[in-house]
N, C-alpha and C positions, 0 to 999 in steps of 0.2 A: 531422253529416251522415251520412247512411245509410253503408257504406261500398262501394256496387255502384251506386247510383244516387240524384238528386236530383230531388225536387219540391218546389216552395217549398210553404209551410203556407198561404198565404193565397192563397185562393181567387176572394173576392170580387173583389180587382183585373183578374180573369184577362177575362175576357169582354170588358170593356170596354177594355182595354189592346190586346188581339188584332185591336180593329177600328182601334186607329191608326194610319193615316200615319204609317210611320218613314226617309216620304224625302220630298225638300221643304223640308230645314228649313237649308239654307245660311245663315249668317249670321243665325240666331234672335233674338230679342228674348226679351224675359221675357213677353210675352203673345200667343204663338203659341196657334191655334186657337183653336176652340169645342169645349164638350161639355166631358163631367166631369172634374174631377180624377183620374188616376189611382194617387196615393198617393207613390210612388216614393220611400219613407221616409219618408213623413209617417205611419207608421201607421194605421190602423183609420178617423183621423179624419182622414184625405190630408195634404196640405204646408202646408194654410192654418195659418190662427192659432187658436191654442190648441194646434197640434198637437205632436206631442211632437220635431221637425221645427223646426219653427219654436222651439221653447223652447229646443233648443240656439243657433240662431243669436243667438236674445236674451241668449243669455248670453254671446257670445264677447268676448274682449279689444278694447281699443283699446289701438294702441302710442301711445309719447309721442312726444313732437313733436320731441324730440332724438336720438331712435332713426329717424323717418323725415329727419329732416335727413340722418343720417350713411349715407343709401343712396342715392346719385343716383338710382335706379330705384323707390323707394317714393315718392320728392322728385316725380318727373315724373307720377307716378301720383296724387299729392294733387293739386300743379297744376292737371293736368284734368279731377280731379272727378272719375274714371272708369277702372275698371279693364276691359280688354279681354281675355277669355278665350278661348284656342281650345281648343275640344274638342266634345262631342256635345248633344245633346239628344233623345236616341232611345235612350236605356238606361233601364229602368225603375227598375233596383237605384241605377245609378251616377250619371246627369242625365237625368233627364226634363221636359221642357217640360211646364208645366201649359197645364190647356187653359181655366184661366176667368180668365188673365189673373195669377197668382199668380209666384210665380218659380218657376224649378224646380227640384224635391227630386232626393234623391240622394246619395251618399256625398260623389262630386266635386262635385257640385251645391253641399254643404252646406261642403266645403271652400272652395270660392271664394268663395263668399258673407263665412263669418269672414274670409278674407283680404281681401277687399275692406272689412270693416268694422273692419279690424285696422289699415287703411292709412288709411280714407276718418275716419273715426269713424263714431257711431250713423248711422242708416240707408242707411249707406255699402253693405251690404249687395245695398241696390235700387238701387246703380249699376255694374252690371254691362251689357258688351255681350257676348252669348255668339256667336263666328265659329265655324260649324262647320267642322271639321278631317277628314283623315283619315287614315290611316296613312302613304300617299304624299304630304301636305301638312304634315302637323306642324312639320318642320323646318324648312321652305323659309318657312313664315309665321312663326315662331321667328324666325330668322335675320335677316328684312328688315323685323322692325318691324310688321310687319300686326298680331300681340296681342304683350300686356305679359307672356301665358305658357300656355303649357298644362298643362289638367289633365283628363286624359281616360285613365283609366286606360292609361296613358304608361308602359312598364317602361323599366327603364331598363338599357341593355346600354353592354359599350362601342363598341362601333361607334358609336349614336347620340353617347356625351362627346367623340366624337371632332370632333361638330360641334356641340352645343350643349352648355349646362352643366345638370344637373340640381340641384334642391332635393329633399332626403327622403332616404329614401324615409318616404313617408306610408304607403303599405298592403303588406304582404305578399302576394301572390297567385302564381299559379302556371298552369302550361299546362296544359289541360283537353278535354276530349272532350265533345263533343252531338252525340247520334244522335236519330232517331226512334221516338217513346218506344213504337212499339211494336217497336224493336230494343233496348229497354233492357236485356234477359234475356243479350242475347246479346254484349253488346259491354260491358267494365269498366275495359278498360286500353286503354295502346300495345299490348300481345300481343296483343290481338285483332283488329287493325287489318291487319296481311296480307296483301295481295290483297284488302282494299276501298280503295272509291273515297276520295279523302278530298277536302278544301274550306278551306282558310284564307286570312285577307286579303292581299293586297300587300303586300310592305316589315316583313311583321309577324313576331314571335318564331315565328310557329306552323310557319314552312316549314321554322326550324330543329331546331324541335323534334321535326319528323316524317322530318325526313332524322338525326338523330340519334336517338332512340327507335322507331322502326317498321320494321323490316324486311320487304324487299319489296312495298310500300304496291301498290296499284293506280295508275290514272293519280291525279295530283293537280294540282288545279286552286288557283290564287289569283287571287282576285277583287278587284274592287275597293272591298269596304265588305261591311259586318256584313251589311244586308237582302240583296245578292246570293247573300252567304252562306248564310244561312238559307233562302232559296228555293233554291236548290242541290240541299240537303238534303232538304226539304220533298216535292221534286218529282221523289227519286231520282237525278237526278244525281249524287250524293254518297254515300256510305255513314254519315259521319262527319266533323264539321267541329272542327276544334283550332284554339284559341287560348286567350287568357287567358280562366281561369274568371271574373273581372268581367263582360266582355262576355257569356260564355254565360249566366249566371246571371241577367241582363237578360234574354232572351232567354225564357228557361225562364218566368220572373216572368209574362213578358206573352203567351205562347202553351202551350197544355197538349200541343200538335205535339209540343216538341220536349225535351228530358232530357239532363241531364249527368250523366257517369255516373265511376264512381269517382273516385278522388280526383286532384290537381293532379299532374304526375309533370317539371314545370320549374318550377325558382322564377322569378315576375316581378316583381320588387318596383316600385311604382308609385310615381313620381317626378313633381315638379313642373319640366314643360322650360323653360331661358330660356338668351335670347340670352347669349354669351359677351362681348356688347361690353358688357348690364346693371350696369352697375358696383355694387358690393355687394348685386345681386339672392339671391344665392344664400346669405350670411351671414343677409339678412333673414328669408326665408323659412322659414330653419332655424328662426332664432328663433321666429317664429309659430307654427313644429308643434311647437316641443317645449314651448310656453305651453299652446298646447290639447291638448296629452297631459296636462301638470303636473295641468290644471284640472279634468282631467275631462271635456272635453269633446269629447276624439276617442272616448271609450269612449261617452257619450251619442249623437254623433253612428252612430258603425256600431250599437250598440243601434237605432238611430229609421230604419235602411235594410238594410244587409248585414242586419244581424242579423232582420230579416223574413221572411229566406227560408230562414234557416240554421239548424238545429236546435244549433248551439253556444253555446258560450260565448264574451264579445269576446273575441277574444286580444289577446297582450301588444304594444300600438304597438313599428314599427319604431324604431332611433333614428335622428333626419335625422343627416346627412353619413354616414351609413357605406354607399356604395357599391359595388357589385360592381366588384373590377380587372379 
């Protein structure tokens, strides 16, 4: 990644991605809307089949039968045939709903999916119900049974372990800066935040990272959800909006508006949430990420999404269980 600023390389997505609805989609299905695919790690050739997308998920594990026995929470999950996700569907990088009826791509996209078909067996995959979540919900739906887990670039702090339990972390990520890309010149870091306005969501990593890295910010606003966000910004309101680089990098993917610019300056390591009462949810789920690290195919899967927009190299998977104290 450049080191003063970010454009993703792929351009073709962009136009088409900008004109969609990214409100609306409470409690999504896998075959939300009409109109094209927009990629969202399926590469060059979108999320369908053949795509490089879809070839990870063909390849992911199925656990044995004596591994989901010994998890009450995997056990309840086969039962019904169905695994229940909360998290988004409006991130182009992370989960994006496809729009021709396909499932939807994505880093977390592509993680749930293997975890459903880790649990479910083959085309366990396609039984997925994706509830959207938000930063002020994640827990409270956690907590009371509404999904079987969240995975929505979710970092994982302790204040949240203090109410629910995480698995992972699965991705490394960090707190991040989008401005208006034609402020990109001028804004690189926290230091230059000062007396501008700034914009992050409710309940999210970003308020603390701004009252800890920014001195003397201007007023600062939190919102309730990513698209308030990004209009915010958009329409001046805002100077600059901080939160985790996943969600800005979505952001950036699907609107050429808007630029993230230097590099992450808070680690957010992204975790998969679940309830405290889940009985061996959390041993399981370790197991699965550190299969699809083993395999190859956490580096395949960020390859076929992150790695679309990011001029690096994969890096090296977190290891699950080793959480921030």
């Amino acid at each position: 990644m450049n080191p003063t600023s970010f454009r993703p390389r792929r351009r073709a997505v962009v136009a088409a991605a900008a004109a969609l609805p990214l409100v609306g989609l409470a409690a999504c299905g896998s075959d939300t809307g009409d109109g094209p695919d927009l990629g969202g790690g399926g590469g060059s050739d979108g999320g369908g089949e053949g795509s490089a997308f879809a070839d990870v998920i063909a390849s992911g594990p199925v656990a044995a039968d004596d591994a989901i026995a010994g998890s009450a929470w995997a056990a309840a999950i086969k039962e019904k045939d169905q695994l229940i996700r909360g998290g988004t569907v409006a991130n182009q990088v992370f989960s994006l709903a496809s729009t021709t009826g396909g499932q939807p791509t994505g880093f977390d996209a592509g993680i749930t999916q293997l975890l459903a078909k880790y649990i479910l067996g083959e085309g366990g995959e396609e039984k997925v119900e994706y509830i959207d979540t938000t930063v002020e919900t994640r827990e409270t739906l956690v907590q009371n049974g509404t999904v079987d887990c969240v995975i929505a670039t979710y970092s994982i702090t302790p204040e949240r372990l203090e109410v629910i339990d995480f698995a992972g972390p699965y991705y490394l990520s960090g707190t991040a800066i989008q401005v208006r890309t034609e402020d990109a010149e001028s804004i690189s870091g926290p230091g230059d935040l000062t007396g501008k306005n700034l914009v992050t969501q409710a309940n999210s990593t970003g308020i603390q990272a701004i009252e800890e890295f920014v001195t003397d910010p201007g007023d600062v606003q939190t919102l309730p959800d990513n698209e308030s966000c990004v209009a915010a910004l958009k329409q001046g309101r805002a100077d600059a909006y901080v939160l985790d680089q996943g969600v800005l990098l979505g952001n950036s993917a699907a609107d050429p508006e808007v630029t993230v610019v230097g590099e992450p300056f808070v680690d957010d390591p992204y975790g998969v949430g679940l309830s405290k009462d889940a009985e061996g949810a959390v041993d399981f789920v370790n197991t699965f990420l550190q299969e699809i690290i083993d395999s190859g195919a956490w580096e395949q899967l960020w390859t076929a999404t992150i790695g679309e927009v990011m001029d690096t190299e994969a890096p090296e998977p977190p290891v699950p269980g080793e959480l921030p104290s």
